[in-house]
C-alpha positions as CSV (number, residue, x, y, z in Angstrom):
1,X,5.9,-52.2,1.4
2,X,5.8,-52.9,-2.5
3,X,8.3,-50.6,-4.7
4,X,6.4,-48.1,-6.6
5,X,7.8,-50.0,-9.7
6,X,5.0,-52.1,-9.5
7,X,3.0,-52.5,-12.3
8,X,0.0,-51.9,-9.8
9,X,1.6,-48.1,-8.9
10,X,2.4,-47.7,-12.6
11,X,-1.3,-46.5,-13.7
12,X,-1.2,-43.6,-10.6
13,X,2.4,-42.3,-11.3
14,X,1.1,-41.9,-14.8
15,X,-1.9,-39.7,-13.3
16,X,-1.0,-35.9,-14.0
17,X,-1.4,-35.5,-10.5
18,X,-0.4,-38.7,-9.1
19,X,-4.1,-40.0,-8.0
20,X,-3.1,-42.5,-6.1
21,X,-4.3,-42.0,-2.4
22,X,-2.3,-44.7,-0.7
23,X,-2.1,-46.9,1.9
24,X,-1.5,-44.5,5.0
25,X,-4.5,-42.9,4.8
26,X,-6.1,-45.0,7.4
27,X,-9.8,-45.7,7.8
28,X,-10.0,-42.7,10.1
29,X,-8.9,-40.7,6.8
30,X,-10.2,-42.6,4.0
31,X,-13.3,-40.2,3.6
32,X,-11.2,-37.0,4.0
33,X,-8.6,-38.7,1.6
34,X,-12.0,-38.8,-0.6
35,X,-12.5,-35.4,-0.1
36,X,-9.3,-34.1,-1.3
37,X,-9.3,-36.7,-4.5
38,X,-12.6,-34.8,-5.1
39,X,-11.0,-31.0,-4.9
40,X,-8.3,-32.2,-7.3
41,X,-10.5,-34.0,-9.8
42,X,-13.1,-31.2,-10.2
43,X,-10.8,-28.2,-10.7
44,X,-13.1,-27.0,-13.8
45,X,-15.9,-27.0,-11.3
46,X,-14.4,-25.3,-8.4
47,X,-13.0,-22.4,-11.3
48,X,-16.9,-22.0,-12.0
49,X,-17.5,-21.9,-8.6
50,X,-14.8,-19.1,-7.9
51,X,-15.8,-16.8,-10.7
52,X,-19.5,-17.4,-9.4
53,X,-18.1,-15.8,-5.9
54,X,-16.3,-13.1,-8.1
55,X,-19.4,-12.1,-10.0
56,X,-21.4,-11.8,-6.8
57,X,-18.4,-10.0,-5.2
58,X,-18.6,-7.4,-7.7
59,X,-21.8,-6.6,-7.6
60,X,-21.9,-6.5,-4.3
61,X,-19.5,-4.2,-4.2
62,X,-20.0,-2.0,-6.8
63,X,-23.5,-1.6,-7.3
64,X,-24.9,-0.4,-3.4
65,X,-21.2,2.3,-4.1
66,X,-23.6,4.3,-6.8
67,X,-26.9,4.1,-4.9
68,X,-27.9,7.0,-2.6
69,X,-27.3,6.2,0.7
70,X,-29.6,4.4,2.4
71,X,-32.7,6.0,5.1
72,X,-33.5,5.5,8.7
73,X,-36.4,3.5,7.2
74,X,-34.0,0.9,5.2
75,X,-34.0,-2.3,6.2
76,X,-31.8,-5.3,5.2
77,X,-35.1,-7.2,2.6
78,X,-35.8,-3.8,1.3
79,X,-32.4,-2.1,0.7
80,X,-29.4,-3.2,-1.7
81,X,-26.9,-1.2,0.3
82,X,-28.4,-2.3,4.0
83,X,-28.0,-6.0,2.6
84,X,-24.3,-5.4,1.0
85,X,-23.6,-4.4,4.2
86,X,-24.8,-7.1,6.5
87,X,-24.0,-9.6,3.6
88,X,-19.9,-8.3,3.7
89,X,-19.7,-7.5,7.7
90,X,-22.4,-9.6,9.2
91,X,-22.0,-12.8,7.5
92,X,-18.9,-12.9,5.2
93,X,-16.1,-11.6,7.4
94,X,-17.0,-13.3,10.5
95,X,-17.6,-16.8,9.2
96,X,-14.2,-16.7,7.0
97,X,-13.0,-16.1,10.1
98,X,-14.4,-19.1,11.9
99,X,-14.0,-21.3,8.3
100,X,-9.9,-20.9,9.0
101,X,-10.5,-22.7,12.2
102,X,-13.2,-25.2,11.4
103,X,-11.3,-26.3,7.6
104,X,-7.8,-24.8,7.3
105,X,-7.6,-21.9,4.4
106,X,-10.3,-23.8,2.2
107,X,-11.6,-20.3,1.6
108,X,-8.6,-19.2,0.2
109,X,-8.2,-22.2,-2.6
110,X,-11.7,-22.7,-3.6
111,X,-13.9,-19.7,-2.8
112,X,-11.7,-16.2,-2.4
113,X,-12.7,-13.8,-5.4
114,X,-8.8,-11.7,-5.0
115,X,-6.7,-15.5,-5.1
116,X,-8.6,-16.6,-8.2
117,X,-8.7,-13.3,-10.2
118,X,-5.0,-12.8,-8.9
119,X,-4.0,-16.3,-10.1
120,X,-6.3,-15.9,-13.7
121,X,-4.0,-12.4,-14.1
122,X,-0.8,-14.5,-13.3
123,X,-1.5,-16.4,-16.4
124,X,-2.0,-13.7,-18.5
125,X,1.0,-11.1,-17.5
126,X,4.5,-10.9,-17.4
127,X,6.1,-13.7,-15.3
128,X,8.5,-12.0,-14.0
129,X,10.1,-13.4,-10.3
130,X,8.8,-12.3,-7.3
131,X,11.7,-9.8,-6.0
132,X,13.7,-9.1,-2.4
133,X,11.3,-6.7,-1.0
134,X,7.8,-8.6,-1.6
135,X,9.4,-11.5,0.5
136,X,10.0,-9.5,3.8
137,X,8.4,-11.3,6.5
138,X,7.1,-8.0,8.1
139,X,4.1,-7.5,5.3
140,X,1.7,-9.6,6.6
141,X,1.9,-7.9,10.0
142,X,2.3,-4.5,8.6
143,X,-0.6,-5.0,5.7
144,X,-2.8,-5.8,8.6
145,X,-2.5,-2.7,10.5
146,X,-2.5,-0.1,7.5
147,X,-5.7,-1.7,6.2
148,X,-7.6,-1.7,9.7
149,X,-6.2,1.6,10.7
150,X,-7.5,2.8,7.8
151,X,-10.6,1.4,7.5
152,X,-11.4,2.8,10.9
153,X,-11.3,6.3,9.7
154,X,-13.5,5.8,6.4
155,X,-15.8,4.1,8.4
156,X,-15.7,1.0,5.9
157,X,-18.4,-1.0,8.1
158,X,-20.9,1.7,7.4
159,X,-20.6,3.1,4.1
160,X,-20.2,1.5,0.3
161,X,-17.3,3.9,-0.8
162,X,-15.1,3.1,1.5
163,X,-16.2,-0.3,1.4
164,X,-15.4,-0.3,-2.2
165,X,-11.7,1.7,-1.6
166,X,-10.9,-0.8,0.7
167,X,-12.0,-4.4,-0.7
168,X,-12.0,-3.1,-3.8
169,X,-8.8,-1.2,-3.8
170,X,-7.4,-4.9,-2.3
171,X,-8.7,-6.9,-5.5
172,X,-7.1,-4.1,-8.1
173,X,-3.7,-4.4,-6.0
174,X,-4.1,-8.2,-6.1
175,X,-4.8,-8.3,-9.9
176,X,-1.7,-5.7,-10.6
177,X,0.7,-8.0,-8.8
178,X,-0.4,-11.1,-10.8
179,X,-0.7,-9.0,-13.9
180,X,3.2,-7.9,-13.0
181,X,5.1,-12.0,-11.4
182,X,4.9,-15.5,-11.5
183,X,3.8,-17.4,-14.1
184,X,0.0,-18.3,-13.2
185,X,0.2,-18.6,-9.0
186,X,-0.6,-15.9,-6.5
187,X,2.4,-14.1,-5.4
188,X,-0.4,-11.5,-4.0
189,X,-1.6,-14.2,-1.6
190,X,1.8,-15.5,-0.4
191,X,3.1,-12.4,0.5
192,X,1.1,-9.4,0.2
193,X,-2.5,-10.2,0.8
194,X,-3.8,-8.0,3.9
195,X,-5.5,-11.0,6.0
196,X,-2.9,-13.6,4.7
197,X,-0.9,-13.5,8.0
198,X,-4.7,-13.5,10.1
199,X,-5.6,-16.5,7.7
200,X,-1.8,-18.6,8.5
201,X,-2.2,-18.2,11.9
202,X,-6.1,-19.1,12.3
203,X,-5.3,-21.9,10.1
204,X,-3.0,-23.5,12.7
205,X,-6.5,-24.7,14.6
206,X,-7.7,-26.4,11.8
207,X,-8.6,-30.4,12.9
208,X,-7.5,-31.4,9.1
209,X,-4.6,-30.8,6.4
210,X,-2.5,-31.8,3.9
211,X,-0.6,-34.5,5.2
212,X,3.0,-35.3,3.3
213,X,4.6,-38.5,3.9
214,X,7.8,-37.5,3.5
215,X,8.8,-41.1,3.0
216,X,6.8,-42.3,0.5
217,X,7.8,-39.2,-1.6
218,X,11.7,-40.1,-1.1
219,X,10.7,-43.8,-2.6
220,X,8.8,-41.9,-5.5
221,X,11.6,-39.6,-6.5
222,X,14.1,-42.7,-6.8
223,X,11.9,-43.8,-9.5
224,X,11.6,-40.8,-11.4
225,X,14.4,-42.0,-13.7
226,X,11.3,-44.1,-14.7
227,X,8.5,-42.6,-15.1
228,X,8.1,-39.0,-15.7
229,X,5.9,-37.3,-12.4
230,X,4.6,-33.9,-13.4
231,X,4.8,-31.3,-10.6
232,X,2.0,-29.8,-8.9
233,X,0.8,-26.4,-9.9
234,X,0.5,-25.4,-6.6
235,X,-0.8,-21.8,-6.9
236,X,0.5,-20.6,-3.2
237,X,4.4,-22.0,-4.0
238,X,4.1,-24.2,-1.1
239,X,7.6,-26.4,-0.2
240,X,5.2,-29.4,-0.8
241,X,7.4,-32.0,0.1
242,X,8.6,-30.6,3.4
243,X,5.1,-29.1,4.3
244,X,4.6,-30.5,8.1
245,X,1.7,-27.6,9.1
246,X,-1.2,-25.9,6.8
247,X,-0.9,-22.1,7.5
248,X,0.8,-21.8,4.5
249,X,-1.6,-24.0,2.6
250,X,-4.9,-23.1,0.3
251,X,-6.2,-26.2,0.9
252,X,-7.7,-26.1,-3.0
253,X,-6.7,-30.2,-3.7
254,X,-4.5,-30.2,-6.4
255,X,-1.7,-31.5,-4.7
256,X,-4.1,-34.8,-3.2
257,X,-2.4,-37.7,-4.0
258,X,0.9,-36.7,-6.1
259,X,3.4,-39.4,-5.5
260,X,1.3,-41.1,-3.6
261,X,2.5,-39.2,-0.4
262,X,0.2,-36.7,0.5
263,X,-3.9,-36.7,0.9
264,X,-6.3,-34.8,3.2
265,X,-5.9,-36.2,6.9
266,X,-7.2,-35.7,10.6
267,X,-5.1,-34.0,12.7
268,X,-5.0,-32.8,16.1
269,X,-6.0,-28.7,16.7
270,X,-3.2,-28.6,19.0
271,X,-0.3,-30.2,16.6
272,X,0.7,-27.4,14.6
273,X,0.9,-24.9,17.9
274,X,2.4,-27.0,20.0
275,X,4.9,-29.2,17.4
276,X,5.4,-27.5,14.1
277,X,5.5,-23.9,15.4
278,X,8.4,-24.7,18.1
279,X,10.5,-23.8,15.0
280,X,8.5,-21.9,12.6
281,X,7.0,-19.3,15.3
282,X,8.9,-15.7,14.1
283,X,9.1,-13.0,15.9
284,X,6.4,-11.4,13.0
285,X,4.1,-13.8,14.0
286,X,4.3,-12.7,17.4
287,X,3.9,-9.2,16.6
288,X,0.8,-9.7,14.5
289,X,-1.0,-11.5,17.7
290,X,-0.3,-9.5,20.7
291,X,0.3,-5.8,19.0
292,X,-2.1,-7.0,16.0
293,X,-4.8,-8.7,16.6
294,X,-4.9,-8.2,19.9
295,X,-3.8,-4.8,19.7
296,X,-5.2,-2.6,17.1
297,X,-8.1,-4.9,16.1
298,X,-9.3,-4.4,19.6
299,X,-8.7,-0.7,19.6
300,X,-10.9,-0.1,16.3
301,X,-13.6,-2.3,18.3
302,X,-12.9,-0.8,21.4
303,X,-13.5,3.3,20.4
304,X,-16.7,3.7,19.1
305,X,-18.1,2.4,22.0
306,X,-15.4,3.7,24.9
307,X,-16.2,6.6,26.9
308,X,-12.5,7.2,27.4
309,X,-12.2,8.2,23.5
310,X,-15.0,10.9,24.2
311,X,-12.6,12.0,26.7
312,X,-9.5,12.2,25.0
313,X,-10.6,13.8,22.3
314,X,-12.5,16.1,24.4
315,X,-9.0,17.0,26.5
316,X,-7.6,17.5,23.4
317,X,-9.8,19.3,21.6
318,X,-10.2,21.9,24.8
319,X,-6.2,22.1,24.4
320,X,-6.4,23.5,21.0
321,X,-8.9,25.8,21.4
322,X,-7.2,27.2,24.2
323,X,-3.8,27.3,22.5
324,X,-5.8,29.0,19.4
325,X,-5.1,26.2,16.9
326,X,-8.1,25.3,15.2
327,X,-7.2,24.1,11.8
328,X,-7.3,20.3,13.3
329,X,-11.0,20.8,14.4
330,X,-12.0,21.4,10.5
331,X,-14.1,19.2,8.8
332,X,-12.7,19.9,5.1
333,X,-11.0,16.5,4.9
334,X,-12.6,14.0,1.3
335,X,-14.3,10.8,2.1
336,X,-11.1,8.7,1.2
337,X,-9.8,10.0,3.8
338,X,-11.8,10.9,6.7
339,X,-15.7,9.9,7.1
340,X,-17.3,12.6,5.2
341,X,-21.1,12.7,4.9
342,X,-22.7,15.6,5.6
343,X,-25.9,14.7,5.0
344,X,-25.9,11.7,7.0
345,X,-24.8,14.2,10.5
346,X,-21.9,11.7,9.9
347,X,-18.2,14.1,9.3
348,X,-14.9,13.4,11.1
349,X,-12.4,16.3,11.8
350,X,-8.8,16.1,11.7
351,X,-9.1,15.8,15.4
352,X,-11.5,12.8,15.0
353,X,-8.9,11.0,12.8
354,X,-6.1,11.4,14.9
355,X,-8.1,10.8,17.6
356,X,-9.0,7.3,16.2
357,X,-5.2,6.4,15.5
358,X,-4.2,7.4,19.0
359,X,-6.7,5.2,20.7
360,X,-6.4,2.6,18.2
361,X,-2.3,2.9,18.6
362,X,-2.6,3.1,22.5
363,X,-4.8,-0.1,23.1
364,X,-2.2,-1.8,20.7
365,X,0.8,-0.4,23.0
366,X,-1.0,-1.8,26.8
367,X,-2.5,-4.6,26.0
368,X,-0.1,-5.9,23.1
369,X,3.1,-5.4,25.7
370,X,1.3,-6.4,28.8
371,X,0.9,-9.5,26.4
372,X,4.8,-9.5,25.8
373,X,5.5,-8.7,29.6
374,X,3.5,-12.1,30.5
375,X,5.4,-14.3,27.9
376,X,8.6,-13.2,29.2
377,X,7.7,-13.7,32.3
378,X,6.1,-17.3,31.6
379,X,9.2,-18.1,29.5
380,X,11.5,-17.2,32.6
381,X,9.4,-19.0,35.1
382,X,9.4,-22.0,33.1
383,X,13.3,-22.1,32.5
384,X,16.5,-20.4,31.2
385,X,15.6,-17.9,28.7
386,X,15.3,-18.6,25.2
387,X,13.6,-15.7,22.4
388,X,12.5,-18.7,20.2
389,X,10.3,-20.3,23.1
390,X,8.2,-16.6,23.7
391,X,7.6,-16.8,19.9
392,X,6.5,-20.7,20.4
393,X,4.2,-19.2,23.4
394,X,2.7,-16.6,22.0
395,X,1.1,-19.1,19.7
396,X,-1.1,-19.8,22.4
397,X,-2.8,-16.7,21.8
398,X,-4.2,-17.3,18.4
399,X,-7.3,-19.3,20.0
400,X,-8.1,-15.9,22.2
401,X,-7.2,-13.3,19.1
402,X,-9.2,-15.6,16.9
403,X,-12.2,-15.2,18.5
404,X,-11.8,-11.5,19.6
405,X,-11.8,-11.0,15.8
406,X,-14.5,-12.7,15.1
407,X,-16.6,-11.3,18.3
408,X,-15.4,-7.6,17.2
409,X,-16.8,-8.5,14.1
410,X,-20.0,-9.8,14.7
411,X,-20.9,-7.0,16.9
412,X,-21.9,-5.8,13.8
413,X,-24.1,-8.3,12.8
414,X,-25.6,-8.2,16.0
415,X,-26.9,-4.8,15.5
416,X,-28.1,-5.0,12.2
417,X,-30.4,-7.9,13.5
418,X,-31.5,-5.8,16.5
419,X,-32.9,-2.7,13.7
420,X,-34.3,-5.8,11.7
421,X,-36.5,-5.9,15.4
422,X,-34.9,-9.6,15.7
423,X,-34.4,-10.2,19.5
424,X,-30.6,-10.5,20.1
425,X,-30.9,-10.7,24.5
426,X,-28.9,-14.2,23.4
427,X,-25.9,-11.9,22.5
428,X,-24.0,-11.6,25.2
429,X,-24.6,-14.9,26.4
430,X,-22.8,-16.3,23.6
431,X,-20.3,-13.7,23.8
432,X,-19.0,-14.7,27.5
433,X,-19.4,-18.5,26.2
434,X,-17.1,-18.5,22.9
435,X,-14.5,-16.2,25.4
436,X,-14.5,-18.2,27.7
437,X,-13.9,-21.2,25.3
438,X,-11.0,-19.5,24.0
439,X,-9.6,-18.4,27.2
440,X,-10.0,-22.8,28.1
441,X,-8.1,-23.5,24.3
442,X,-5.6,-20.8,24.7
443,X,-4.4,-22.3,27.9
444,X,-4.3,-25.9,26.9
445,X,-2.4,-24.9,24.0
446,X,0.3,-23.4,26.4
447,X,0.0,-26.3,29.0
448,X,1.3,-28.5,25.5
449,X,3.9,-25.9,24.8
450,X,5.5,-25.9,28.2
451,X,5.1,-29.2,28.8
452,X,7.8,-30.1,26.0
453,X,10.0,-27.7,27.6
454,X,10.1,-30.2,30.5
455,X,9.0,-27.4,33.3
456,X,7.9,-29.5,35.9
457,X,6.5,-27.8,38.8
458,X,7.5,-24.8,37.2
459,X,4.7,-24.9,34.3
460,X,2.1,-23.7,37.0
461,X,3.7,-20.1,37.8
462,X,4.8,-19.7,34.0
463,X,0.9,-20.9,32.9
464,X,-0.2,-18.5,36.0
465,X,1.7,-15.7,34.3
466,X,0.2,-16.0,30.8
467,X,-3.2,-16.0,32.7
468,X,-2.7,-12.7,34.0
469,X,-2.1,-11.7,30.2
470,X,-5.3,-13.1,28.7
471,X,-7.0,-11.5,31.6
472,X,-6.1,-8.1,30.1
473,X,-7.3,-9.0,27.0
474,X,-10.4,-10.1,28.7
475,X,-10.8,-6.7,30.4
476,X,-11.0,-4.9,27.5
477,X,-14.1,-7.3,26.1
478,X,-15.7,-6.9,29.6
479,X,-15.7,-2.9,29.1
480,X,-17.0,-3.4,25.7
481,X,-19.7,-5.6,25.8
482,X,-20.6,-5.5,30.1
483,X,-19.3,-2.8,31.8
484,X,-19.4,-0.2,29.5
C-alpha cells in the first residue's frame, strides 16, 4: 500500500472533501462509490432540490388547511384537499417508509423539507450547544408515541388542520431548535425529530452505506502534519470515523471520499442487526419496537376498524350514564384537540378520546409485553441470561414492525383508490404476501443473532419462542384486515 505522501494522493488530500475514492471500493462498489462522489459533488443541486420539496410541502400543507372541506362528490383529480391527502398519507408516508429499507436514510439528507429548513435555520441563529436534556436517549421513543397518540384523536389522516398542527407544528419546532443550537447542522434531526428513532431502526435493512475504513483514515491522520484535511460538515454530527452501521446516517454524500477512507458500499441487510447492533442495541430501541411500533402504531390502526373499541366505549359510556356523570359524553372539546366537525357528522366526545388512548395504550401493553415475554424466554432458552442479548433480539423485529407500519399506512391509500372506483381485490393479497415476507426476514435475522451466541441445539426452542411472539403480532393484522 503506497503512503498517502505520494505525490499521486497529494491532489485528493487537497480536495475540500478529500475526493479521492480509493482502492477498497472493489468493482462490486465502484458504481455505488460513483454514486456517493456524485451526492458530494452536486451539493448546490441537491439544496435546489430540497427547497423544491419544501416549496411543495408548503403548499401542500397550507393551502387544502383554508379550503372548505371537501364533499362526498370529491375526488382525488378534482379536489386540492382529497389529493393533499392521498399525496401526504397515500404515497408520501408509506414509501419513506419503504425508502429507509431499500436506500438507508437518503430521504433524510437529500429530500426531507424539516432537515433542510432546520439546518438553513442552524446557519442563521444562535449556535449555542446542544444541552443535557436534548441528548436523553428516551426522545425518540417518547416523540413517537406523543405524536401518533395524538394524531389519532385529531384525526390527522382525514382532515387538513390537523394535518397542518401536526406536520406543520413538527417543521416550526424543527426550525426553532436550529434557529436556537449548533452552528449550521440539525440538532432537531439527531435527537428530537419524531420519526428519527422509526428512520435509525428501518435504516438497519438498508443493502448499502457509508462504509469507513478505519485503517486508511489512521494512515491519513499521520499525515495531517502535512497537509491540512478540512473536516466534513456532516449536518447529523455523525462519529464519522468510528461509524460501523447507517442508522445514524443521512446518507446526503458529503462525507464520500474524505481521507480516502469512506465511499458508498454494498452491504449485507442482515450486518448491522446481526453485528453492529450486538453492542449498540439499547434498551430505548427495544422499547420503541415492541411497545412502539408494535404497540401503539398497531393500536391507532387497529381501533377504527375493531369491534372491541365499539364495545368498550359502549361499557363505558353505559357506566357513566348510570353513575350520572355526563360531562365526559360532551362534545364541547376544539379541533386541536379532539376531532371536531360538526358539519361533517364527524365530533369526538371526551369519552371518544379517552376511549382512543385506552385502546391505543392497551394493544401497546399485550402485544408489546407478550413481545418482551417471548425475548426473555428466547434469550433463556438459548443460554445464561444476559439483558444486552434481548435488546440484540429484539432487533429482529424491525423487519415485522417495518412493514406493519407501512401496511397500517397504506390502508389508507387503499381506500382512497377504492372511492377513486379503482379495483383494489389485489389488496389483501399483497397484504398476507409482504407479512409473510417479514415474518421469513424477521426470523432469519434472529437465526444470525443466535447463532453468534453459539446455542446449538438450543437455537430451535429459543427461535420457536420468538415465533410464538410474531404470531401475536400477526393476530392482530389477521383481525384487521381478515377476520374482522
Amino acid at each position: 500500500m503506497k503512503p498517502l505522501a505520494d505525490h499521486r494522493r497529494r491532489p485528493e488530500l487537497l480536495h475540500p472533501l478529500n475526493s479521492g475514492c480509493g482502492s477498497h471500493a472493489a468493482a462490486g462498489n465502484g458504481r455505488l462509490t460513483a454514486v456517493g462522489n456524485w451526492l458530494r459533488d452536486h451539493a448546490g443541486t441537491l439544496r435546489l432540490l430540497q427547497w423544491l420539496v419544501v416549496l411543495v410541502y408548503a403548499a401542500l400543507l397550507l393551502i387544502p388547511a383554508w379550503l372548505p372541506l371537501p364533499g362526498d362528490s370529491a375526488r382525488i383529480v378534482n379536489n386540492l384537499t382529497i389529493f393533499a391527502q392521498f399525496v401526504f398519507w397515500g404515497i408520501w408516508w408509506p414509501f419513506v417508509l419503504l425508502s429507509m429499507v431499500l436506500f438507508g436514510r437518503l430521504w433524510c439528507g437529500v429530500l426531507c423539507p424539516e432537515g433542510a429548513l432546520s439546518e438553513w435555520a442552524a446557519k442563521k441563529g444562535l449556535g449555542r450547544p446542544i444541552p443535557r436534556w436534548m441528548r436523553w436517549d428516551g426522545w425518540p421513543f417518547v416523540a413517537f408515541a406523543l405524536t401518533t397518540l395524538y394524531g389519532q384523536l385529531v384525526s390527522v389522516y382525514q382532515y387538513p388542520k390537523a394535518a397542518l398542527l401536526v406536520l406543520g407544528g413538527s417543521t416550526v419546532a424543527a426550525i426553532a431548535i436550529g434557529l436556537v443550537y449548533t452552528r449550521g447542522k440539525r440538532a432537531w434531526c439527531r435527537h428530537l425529530c419524531p420519526v428519527n428513532g422509526v428512520f435509525a431502526l428501518l435504516s438497519k435493512l438498508a443493502p448499502m452505506h457509508y462504509k469507513v475504513d478505519e485503517q486508511r483514515w489512521q494512515e491519513s491522520a499521520r499525515q495531517s502534519g502535512v497537509i491540512r484535511i478540512q473536516a466534513v460538515d456532516c449536518a447529523p454530527l455523525q462519529p464519522l470515523r468510528h461509524m460501523q452501521g447507517g442508522s445514524g446516517c443521512h446518507m446526503c454524500g458529503r462525507c464520500s471520499g474524505h481521507r480516502d477512507a469512506i465511499s458508498l458500499s454494498l452491504r449485507s441487510p442482515a450486518e448491522e442487526v446481526v453485528k453492529v447492533a450486538a453492542k449498540e442495541a439499547t434498551v430505548w430501541q427495544t422499547l420503541l419496537i415492541v411497545y412502539g411500533l408494535l404497540g401503539i402504531a398497531m393500536g391507532g390502526f387497529h381501533w377504527t376498524a375493531s369491534p372491541w373499541f365499539v364495545e368498550l366505549k359502549q361499557t363505558a359510556a353505559e357506566w357513566l350514564v348510570d353513575h350520572d356523570i355526563m360531562w365526559p359524553l360532551d362534545t364541547d372539546a376544539p379541533w386541536w384537540l379532539l376531532t371536531h366537525y360538526p358539519d361533517h357528522n364527524d365530533v369526538f366526545s371526551w369519552l371518544d378520546g379517552m376511549s382512543i388512548i385506552a385502546y391505543m395504550l392497551g394493544t401497546a401493553l399485550v402485544i408489546g409485553s407478550g413481545l418482551l415475554l417471548a425475548l426473555a424466554v428466547a434469550v433463556r432458552l438459548a443460554g445464561p441470561w444476559r439483558k444486552q442479548r434481548l435488546h440484540h433480539l429484539a432487533q429482529s423485529l424491525i423487519p415485522l414492525a417495518g412493514i406493519g407500519v407501512f401496511l397500517g399506512l397504506s390502508a389508507l391509500t387503499v381506500t382512497l383508490l377504492k372511492a377513486e372506483g379503482i379495483a383494489t381485490g389485489w389488496a389483501n393479497d399483497l397484504r398476507l404476501g409482504l407479512l409473510l415476507l417479514a415474518n421469513i426476514w424477521s426470523l432469519w435475522l434472529a437465526a444470525g443473532i443466535v447463532r453468534q451466541w453459539r446455542a446449538g441445539w438450543r437455537s430451535v426452542p429459543a427461535l420457536a419462542s420468538l415465533l410464538a411472539g410474531m404470531a401475536l403480532v400477526d393476530a392482530a393484522w389477521g383481525f384487521m384486515f381478515w377476520w374482522w
